[in-house]
C-alpha positions in Angstrom: -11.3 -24.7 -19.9 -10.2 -22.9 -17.2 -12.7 -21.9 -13.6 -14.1 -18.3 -13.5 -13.5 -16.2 -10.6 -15.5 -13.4 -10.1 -14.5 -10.4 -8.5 -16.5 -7.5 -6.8 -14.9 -4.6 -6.2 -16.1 -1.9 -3.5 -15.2 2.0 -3.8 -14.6 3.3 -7.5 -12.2 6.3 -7.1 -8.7 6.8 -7.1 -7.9 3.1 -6.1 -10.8 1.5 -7.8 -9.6 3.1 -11.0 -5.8 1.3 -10.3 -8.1 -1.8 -9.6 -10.1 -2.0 -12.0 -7.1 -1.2 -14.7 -5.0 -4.0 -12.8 -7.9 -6.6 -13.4 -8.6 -6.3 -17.1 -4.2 -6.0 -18.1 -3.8 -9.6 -15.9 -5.7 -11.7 -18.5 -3.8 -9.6 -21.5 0.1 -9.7 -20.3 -0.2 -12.7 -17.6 -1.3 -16.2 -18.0 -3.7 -16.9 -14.7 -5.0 -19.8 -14.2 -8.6 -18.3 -13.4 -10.3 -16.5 -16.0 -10.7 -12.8 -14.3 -14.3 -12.0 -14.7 -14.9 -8.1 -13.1 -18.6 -8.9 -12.1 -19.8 -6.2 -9.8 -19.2 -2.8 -8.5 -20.4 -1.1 -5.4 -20.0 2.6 -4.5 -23.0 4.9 -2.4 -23.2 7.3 -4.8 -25.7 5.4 -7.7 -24.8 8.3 -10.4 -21.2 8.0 -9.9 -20.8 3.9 -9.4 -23.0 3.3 -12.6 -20.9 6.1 -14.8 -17.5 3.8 -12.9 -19.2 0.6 -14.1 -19.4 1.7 -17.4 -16.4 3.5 -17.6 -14.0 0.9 -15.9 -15.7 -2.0 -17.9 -17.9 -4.0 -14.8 -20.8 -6.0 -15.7 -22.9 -4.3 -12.9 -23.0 -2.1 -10.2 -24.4 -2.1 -5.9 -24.9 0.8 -4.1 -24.7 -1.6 -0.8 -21.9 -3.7 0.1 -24.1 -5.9 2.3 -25.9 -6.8 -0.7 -22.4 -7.4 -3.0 -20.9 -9.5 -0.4 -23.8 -11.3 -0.3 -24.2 -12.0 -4.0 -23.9 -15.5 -4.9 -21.6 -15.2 -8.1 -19.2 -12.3 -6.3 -15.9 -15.1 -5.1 -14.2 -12.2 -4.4 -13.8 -9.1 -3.0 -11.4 -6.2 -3.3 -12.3 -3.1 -0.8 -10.6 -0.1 -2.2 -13.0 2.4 0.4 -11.7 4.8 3.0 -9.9 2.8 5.9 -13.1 3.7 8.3 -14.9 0.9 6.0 -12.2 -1.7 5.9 -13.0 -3.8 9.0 -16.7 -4.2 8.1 -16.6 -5.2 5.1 -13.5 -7.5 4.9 -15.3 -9.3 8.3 -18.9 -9.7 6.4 -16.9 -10.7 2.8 -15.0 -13.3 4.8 -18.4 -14.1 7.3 -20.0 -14.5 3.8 -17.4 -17.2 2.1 -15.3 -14.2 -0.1 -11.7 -14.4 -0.7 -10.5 -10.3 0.9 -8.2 -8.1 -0.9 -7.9 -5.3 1.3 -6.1 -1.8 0.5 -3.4 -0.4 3.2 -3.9 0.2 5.7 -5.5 -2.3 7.2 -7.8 -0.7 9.7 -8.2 2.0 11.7 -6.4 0.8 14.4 -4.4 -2.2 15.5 -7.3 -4.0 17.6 -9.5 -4.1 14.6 -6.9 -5.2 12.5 -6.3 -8.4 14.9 -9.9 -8.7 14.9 -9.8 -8.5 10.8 -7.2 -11.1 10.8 -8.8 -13.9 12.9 -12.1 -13.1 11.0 -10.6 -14.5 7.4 -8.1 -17.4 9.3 -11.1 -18.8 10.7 -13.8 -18.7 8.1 -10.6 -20.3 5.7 -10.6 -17.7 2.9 -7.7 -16.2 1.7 -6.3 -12.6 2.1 -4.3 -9.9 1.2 -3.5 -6.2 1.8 -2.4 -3.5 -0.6 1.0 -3.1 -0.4 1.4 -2.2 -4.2 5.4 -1.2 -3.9 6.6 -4.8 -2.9 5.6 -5.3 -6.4 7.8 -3.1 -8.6 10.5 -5.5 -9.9 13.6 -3.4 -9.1 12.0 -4.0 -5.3 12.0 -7.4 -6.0 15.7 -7.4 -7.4 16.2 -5.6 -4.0 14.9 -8.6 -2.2 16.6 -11.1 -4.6 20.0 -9.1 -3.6 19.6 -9.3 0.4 18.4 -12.8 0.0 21.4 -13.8 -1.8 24.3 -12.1 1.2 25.2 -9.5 -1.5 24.7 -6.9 0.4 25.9 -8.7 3.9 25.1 -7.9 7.0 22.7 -4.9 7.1 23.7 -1.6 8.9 21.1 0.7 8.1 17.5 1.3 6.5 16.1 5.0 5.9 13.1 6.1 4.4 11.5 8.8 3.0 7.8 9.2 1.0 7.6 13.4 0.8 4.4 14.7 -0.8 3.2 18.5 -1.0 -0.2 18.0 -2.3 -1.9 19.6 0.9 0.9 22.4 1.5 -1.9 25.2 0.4 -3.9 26.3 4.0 -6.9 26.8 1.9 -6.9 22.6 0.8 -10.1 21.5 1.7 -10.7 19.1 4.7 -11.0 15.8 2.6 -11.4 12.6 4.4 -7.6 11.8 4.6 -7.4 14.5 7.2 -10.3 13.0 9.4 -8.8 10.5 12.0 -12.0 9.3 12.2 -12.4 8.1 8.4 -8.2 7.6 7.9 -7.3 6.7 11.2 -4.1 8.7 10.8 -2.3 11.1 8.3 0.9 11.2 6.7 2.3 8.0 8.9 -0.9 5.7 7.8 -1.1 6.7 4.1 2.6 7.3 3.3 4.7 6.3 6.4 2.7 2.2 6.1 4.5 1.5 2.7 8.2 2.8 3.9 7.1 0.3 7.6 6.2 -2.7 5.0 9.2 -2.6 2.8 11.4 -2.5 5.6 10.0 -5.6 6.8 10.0 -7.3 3.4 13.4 -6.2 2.6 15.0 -5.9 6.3 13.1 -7.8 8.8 11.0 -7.3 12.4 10.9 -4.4 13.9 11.8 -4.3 18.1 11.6 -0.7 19.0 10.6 2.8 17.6 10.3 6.2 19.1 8.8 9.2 16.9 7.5 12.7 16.5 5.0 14.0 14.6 3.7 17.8 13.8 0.2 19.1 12.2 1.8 22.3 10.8 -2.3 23.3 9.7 -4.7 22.8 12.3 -7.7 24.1 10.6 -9.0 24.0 6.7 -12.2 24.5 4.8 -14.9 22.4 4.7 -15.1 20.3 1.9 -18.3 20.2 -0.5 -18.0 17.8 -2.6 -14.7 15.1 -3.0 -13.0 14.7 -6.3 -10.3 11.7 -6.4 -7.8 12.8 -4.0 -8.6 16.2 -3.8 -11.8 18.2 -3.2 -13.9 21.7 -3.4 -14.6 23.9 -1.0 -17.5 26.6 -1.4 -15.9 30.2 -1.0 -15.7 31.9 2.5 -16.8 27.9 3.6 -16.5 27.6 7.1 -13.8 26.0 8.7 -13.0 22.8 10.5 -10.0 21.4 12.2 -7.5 18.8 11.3 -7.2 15.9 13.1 -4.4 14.2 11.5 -0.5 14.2 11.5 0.8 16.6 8.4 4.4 15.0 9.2 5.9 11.9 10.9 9.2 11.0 11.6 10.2 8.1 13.8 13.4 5.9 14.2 13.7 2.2 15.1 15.9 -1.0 15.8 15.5 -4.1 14.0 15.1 -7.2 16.0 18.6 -7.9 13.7 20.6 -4.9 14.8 19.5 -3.0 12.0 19.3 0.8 12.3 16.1 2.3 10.9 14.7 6.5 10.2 11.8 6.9 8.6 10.3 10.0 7.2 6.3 10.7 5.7 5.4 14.3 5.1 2.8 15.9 2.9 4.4 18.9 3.2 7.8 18.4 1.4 7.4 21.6 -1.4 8.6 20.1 -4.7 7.8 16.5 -3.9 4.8 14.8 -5.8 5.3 11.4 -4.6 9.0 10.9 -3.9 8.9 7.7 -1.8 12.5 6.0 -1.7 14.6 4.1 0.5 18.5 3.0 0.7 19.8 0.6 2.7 23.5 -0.2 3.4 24.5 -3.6 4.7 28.6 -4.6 5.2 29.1 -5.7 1.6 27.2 -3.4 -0.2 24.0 -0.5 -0.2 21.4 -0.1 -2.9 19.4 2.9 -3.2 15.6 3.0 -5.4 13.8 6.1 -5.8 9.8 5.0 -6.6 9.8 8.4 -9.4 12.4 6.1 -10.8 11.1 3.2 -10.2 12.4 0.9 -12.9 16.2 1.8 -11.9 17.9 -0.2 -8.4 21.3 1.9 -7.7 23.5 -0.8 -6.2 27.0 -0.7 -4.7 29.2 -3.5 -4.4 32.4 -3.2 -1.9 34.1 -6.1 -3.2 34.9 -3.8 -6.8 38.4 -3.3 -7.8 39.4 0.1 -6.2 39.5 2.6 -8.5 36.1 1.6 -10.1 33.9 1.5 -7.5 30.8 3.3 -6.8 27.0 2.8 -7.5 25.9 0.9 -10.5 22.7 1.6 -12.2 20.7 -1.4 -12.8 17.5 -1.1 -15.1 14.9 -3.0 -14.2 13.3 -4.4 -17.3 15.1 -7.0 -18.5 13.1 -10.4 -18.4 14.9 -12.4 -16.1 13.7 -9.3 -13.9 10.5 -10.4 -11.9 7.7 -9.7 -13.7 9.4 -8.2 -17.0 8.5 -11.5 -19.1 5.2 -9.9 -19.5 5.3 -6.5 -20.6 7.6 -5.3 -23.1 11.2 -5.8 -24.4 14.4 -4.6 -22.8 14.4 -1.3 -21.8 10.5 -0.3 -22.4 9.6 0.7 -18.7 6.5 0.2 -16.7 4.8 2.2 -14.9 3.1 3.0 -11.1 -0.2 0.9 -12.8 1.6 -2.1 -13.1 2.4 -2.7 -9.4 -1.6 -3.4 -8.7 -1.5 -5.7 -12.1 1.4 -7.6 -10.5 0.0 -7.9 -6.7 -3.8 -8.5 -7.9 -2.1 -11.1 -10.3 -0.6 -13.0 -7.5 -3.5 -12.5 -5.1 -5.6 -14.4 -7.6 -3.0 -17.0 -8.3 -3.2 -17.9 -4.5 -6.9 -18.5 -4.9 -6.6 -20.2 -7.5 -3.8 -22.8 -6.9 -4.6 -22.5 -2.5 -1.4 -21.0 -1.5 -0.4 -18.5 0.6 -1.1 -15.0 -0.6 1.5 -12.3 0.3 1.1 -10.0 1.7 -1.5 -11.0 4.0 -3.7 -9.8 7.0 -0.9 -10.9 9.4 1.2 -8.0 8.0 -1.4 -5.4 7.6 -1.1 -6.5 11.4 2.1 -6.2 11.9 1.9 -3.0 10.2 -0.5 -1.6 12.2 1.3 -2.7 15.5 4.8 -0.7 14.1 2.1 2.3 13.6 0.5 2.2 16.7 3.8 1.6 18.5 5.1 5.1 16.9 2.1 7.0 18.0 2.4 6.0 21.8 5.5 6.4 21.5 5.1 10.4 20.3 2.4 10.4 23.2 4.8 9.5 25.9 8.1 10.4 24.6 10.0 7.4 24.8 10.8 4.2 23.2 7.9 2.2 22.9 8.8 -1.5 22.2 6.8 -3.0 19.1 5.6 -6.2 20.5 4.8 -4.8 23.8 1.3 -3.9 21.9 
């Protein structure tokens, strides 16, 4: 018979939806060796958290993390609440004996992320961030590809994640737009991913400089939030954005490596077009996350005459994580990266190995992040580990 773990999950919106989905598909596609038991909920609001609860299929619900954290069959806890939260509740889940999945990013800032970080090393638990994109399999093919010298030396990294969903000046002021509650805009939310999967895929970075431009400074006040978005009464009053709309930054690799990133919420046409390419001295590949079950690869060692990009589908089962889900060809979806990460964070618990990827690089994260800020406050190059 195999050991329970029980899980209690904190914030019940758009994340804790893609949580709570990811929990209940692991026992049904995966074989863990925990049985997955989705104990408690906890949001403020006791109206919506009990409707989550019964929606999302938990046992129970809090309306105080203190009191979740606390609970003695809660092993552990997954904090899906606005990054302002983060740092207090991973420290009292972790003070308190819980095993810390954390979503991205990882705090506020990068002083409370170390602090975050030598929380769960010394109370022994073990930890994770959020980074849901290392987790689509043509990412991991991308990984398997770079490991193996296919794609030689690499040359070049550049990333883009374009959104538009707050292009209208009459959006309301939602929490992502507080610096206060999201620490920082477009570069936090979008920019983090592109900074993580060049680290998984290319390596450390050295040095970045960056520039950055809030193209609407003030929006209406927000009434009540809805997911994402938000309502505003009409004629509301006003109040001013204190975020990034748009980042873009370059960087060296500690390798060589050539780096351009770009996050904007203000690309018109763009939903959520994250994608990278990367081109190394035997080959580039190129994934588009709209598209994310296809890896575009280029080989320069092919016959001349036939070469250019190959499209490789994704969804084969000697792909990673394909044996699970369907047969050849059936595709998964953006859902299925929080199956695969939660699956893995609970197989580290389980068997006591290393989770990836951990605190350490929400850290690191957070120290590229930082690093790109200073360096759009002083206009230079800002070496990474300088911070």
């Amino acid at each position: 018979m195999k050991d329970i773990l029980n899980v209690g999950l904190i914030g019940y919106k758009f994340m804790g939806k893609a949580h709570s989905n990811a929990f209940h598909r692991i026992g049904m596609f995966f074989n863990p060796s925990v049985e997955i038991k989705t104990k408690a909920i906890c949001g403020r609001d006791e109206e919506w958290v009990s409707q989550a609860a019964r929606q999302f299929g938990w046992e129970s619900y809090e309306t105080s993390w203190e009191k979740l954290v606390q609970r003695d069959d809660i092993h552990m806890v997954d904090i899906t609440a606005p990054s302002n939260a983060h740092k207090e509740i991973a420290i009292g889940a972790a003070e308190a004996g819980k095993h810390v999945f954390c979503e991205k990013p990882l705090a506020l800032n990068l002083k409370d992320a170390r602090e975050m970080l030598k929380v769960v090393r010394d109370k022994g638990v073990k930890h994770q961030i959020g980074f849901n994109y290392r987790f689509a399999p043509a990412v991991q093919l991308a990984k398997k590809l770079i490991d193996e010298g296919k794609l030689g030396t690499i040359y070049h990294f550049r990333g883009l994640y374009l959104q538009d969903w707050i292009i209208d000046p009459e959006f309301p002021l939602v929490w992502r737009l507080d610096k206060n509650v999201a620490g920082s805009g477009s570069l936090g939310d979008l920019g983090a991913h592109l900074i993580d999967l060049a680290r998984f895929l290319v390596g450390e970075f050295d040095k970045v400089i960056g520039m950055n431009k809030t193209f609407i400074k003030e929006r209406p006040i927000v009434e009540k939030m809805t997911g994402l978005s938000g309502k505003a009464q009409e004629n509301a009053a006003r109040g001013k954005v204190t975020v990034d709309d748009a980042t873009l930054f370059l960087t060296e690799f500690k390798n060589g490596a050539l780096g351009s990133f770009e996050a904007t919420r203000f690309a018109q046409g763009h939903k959520n077009g994250m994608s990278f390419e990367i081109n190394g001295s035997k080959g580039s590949i190129k994934f588009e996350f709209e598209r994310m079950n296809e890896l575009l690869y280029y080989n320069a060692s092919d016959e001349e005459g036939v070469q250019g990009f190959r499209l490789i589908q994704a969804t084969e089962g000697i792909h990673p994580y394909m044996h699970a889900w369907w047969p050849t060809g059936h595709v998964i979806g953006y859902e299925h990266t929080f199956v695969h990460e939660l699956y893995e964070f609970v197989e580290a618990i389980a068997n006591d190995t290393p989770a990836a990827p951990d605190f350490e690089d929400g850290v690191k994260c957070s120290q590229v992040l930082e690093a790109v800020d200073t360096s759009i406050e002083e206009k230079q190059w800002i070496e990474v580990d300088s911070l």
